[in-house]
C-alpha positions in Angstrom: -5.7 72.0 -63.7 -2.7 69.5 -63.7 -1.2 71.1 -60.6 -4.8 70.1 -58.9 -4.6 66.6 -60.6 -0.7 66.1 -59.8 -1.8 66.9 -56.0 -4.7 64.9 -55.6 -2.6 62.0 -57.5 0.1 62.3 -54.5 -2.1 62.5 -51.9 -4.1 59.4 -53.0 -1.1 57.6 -53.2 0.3 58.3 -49.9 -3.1 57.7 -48.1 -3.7 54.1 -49.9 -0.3 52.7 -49.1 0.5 50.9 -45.7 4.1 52.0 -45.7 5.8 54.7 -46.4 6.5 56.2 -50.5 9.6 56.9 -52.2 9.3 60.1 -53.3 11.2 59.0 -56.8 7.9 56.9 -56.9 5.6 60.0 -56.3 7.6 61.6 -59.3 6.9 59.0 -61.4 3.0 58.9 -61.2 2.3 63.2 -61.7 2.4 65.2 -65.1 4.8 68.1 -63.9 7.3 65.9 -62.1 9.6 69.0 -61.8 7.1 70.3 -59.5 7.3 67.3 -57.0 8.9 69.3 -54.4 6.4 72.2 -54.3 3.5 69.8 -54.3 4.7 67.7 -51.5 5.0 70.8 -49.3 1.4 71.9 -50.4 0.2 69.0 -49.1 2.5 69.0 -45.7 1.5 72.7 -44.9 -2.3 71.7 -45.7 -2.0 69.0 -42.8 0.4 70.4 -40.2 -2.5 71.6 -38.1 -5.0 68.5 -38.9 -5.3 64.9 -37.4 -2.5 63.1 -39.4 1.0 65.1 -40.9 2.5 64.2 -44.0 5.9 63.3 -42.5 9.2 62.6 -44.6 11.5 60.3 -43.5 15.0 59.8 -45.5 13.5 59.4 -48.6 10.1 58.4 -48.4 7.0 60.6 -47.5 3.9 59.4 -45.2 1.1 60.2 -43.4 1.1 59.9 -39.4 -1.5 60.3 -36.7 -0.7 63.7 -35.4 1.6 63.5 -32.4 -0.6 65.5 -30.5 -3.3 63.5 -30.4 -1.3 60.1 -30.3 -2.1 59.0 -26.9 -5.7 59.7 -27.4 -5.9 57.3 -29.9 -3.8 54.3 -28.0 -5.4 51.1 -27.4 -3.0 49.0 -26.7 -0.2 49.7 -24.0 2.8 49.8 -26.1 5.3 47.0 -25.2 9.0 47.7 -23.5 11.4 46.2 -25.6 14.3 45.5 -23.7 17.8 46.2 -25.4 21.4 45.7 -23.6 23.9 48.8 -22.9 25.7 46.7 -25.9 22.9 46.9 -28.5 22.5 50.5 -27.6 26.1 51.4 -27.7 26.6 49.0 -30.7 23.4 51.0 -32.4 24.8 54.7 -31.4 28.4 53.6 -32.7 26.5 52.5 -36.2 24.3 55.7 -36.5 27.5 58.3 -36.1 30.0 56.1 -37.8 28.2 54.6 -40.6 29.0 52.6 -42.7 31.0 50.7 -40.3 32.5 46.8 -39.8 31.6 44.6 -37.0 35.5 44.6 -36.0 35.4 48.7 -36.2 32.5 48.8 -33.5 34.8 46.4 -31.4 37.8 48.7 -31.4 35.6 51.7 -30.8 33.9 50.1 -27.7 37.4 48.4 -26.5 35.7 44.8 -26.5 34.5 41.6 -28.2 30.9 41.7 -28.7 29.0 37.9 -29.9 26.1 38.1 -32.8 23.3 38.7 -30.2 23.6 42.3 -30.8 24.0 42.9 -34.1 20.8 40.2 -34.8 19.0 42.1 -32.5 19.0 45.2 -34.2 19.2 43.7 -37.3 15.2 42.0 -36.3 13.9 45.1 -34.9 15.1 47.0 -38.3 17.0 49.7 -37.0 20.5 48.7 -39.1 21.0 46.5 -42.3 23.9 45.4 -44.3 25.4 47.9 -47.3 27.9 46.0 -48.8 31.3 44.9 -47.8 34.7 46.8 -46.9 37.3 46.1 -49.7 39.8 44.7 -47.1 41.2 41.2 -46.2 38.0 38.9 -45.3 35.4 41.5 -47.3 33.7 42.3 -43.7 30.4 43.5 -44.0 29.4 47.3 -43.1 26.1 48.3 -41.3 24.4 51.6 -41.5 21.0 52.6 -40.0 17.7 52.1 -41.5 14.7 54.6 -42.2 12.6 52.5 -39.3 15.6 53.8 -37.1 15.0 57.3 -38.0 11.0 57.2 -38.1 11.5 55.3 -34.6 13.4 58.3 -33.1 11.8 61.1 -35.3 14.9 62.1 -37.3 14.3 63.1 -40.5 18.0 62.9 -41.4 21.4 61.7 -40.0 22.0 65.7 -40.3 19.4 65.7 -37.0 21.4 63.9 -34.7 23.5 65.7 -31.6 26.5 66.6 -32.8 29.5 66.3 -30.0 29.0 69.6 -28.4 25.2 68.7 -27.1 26.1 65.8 -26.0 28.6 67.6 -23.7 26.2 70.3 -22.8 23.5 67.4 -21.5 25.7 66.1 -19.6 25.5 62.5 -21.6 28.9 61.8 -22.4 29.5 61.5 -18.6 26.9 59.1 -18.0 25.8 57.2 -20.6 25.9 56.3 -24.6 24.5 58.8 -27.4 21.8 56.9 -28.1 20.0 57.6 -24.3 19.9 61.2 -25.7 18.6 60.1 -29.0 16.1 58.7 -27.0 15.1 61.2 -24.6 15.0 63.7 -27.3 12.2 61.6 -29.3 10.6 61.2 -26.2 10.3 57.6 -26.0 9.8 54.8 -23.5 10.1 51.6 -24.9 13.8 51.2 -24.2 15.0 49.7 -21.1 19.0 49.7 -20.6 20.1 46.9 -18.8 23.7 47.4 -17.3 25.5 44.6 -18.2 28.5 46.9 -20.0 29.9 49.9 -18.7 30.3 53.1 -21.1 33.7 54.0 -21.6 33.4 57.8 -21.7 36.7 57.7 -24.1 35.8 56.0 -26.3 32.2 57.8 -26.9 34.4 60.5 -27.3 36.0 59.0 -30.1 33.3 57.8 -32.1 31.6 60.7 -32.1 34.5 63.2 -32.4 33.8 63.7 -36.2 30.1 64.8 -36.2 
């Protein structure tokens, strides 16, 4: 009986809130809280096949229209946004490097970057702050957000391509990690504008420890 209640508990939860739960918040509002695991993927199996999924994403559990059935249900066009070959390297550099100083993301791309980039994907709500380095000046580090993940449809950093894809794609010869971050969630919205050249090296680099 409280295995019904704890379910219907979650499930009411996740449906009445706009954004995405914690799922230490889920825990908190069911009887057998041990049991939060199993219940959550009751409820994901029970919806793979329907209209909406119960999706997790880092930490935080939601439901989402159905990917299949997405563009049946667009109205609106969706709207390019445009991001520079610096935000894009800048953004791929933060996601396999994490966390990682403003001066680090310099070295790595071999050149002096202005505050249009970082602000940029600061807005959009793909990186954020996470404290500062304990070095002269206290810089501050950047890591990736869970928009950035439920943007590309990555669960987990775990999900990104590790070196050896890249290779096999062909990527590393041609452009930044995160055009095969893209193509892999299958989106359109990003336009790269070739103001910076990649510097195959250096990609190399950066991702050399994933």
């Amino acid at each position: 009986m409280s295995e019904n209640r704890d379910i219907k508990i979650i499930e009411a939860i996740l449906f009445a809130s706009g954004e995405p739960v914690l799922e230490d918040d889920l825990r908190e509002k069911i009887y057998n809280k041990k049991n939060i695991h199993e219940y959550l993927n009751m409820l994901q199996n029970f919806y793979k096949e329907r209209g909406i999924n119960l999706l997790k994403v880092g930490k935080k559990w939601s439901f989402r229209t159905s990917a299949d059935i997405k563009e049946d249900l667009t109205i609106f066009k969706t709207q390019k946004r445009k991001l520079s070959r610096a935000a894009l390297e800048t953004l791929s550099i933060i996601a396999y490097q994490q966390p990682i100083t403003r001066s680090e993301i310099e070295n790595i791309r071999g050149v002096q970057m202005g505050r249009g980039s970082i602000d940029h994907l600061m807005q959009i709500g793909w990186i954020k702050p996470s404290g500062r380095k304990k070095i002269p000046g206290n810089p501050a580090l950047w890591i990736t957000t869970d928009i950035f993940l439920d943007h590309f449809g990555i669960s987990n950093l775990n999900d990104l391509p590790n070196k050896e894809e890249l290779k096999a794609s062909g990527f590393l010869e041609k452009r930044s990690a995160i055009a095969t971050i893209t193509d892999i969630a299958n989106k359109d919205e990003l336009i790269i504008a070739d103001d910076i050249d990649s510097d195959e090296e250096n990609l190399d680099d950066f991702i050399s420890n994933n």
